[in-house]
N, C-alpha and C positions, 0 to 999 in steps of 0.2 A: 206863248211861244214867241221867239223873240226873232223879226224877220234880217236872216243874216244874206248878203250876198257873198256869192257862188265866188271862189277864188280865180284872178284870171287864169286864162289855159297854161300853164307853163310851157317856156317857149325856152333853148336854148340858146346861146349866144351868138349860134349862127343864123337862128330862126327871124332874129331883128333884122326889120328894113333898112337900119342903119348901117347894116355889114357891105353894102352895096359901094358908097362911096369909103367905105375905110378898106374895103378891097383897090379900089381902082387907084387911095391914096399910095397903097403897095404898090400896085405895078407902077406908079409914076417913079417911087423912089426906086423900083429897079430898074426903070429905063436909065434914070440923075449917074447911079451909080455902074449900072454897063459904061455909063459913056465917059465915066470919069476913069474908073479903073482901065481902059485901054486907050485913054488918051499916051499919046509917046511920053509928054513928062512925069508922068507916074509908072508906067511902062518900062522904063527906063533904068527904075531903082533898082529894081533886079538884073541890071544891064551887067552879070560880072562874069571875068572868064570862068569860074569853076563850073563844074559840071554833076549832074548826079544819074549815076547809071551811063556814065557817056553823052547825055541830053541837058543842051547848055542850061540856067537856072531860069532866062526867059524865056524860052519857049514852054518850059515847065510854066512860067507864073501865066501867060498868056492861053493856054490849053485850060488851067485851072478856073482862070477868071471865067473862059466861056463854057464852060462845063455848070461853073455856080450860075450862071445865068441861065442856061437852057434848063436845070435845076427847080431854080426860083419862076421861071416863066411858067413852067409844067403845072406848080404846087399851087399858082396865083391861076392859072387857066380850069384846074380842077374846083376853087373857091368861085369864079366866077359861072362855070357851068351849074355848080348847084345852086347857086342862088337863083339862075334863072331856070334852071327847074323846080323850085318850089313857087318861085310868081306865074309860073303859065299852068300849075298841078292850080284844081278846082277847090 
């Protein structure tokens, strides 16, 4: 009989302790990019008079931007709550 070891536990990609910091490298880059997207000079590009629905194109782009952000913050707060309920589970 030929003594084999046991294969590790498969674990999936969220299952890795690595996911920790490549989670938090995400919300860093959605902080980089809230703060760039509403800066005035990028803000701005959309600064035109037309309008859609009667609602000038900035205020559509600026409603959008923080809409993707509260979005993105939700989706990164839901990756962060599981990973620490899998390090405090037994």
């Amino acid at each position: 009989m030929e003594n084999q070891t046991p294969p590790p536990p498969s674990s999936s990609p969220t299952n890795t302790p690595s996911q920790t910091p490549r989670v938090r490298s995400k919300a860093m880059i959605l902080l980089i990019l809230g703060v760039v997207m509403l800066m005035p000079p990028v803000a701005t590009i959309f600064h035109l008079e037309s309008k859609i629905l009667g609602v000038p194109i900035t205020l559509l782009y600026l409603m959008a931007a923080w809409a993707a952000l509260i979005l993105g913050a939700a989706l990164l707060s839901r990756q962060l709550m599981a990973i620490s309920d899998r390090q405090d589970a037994p």
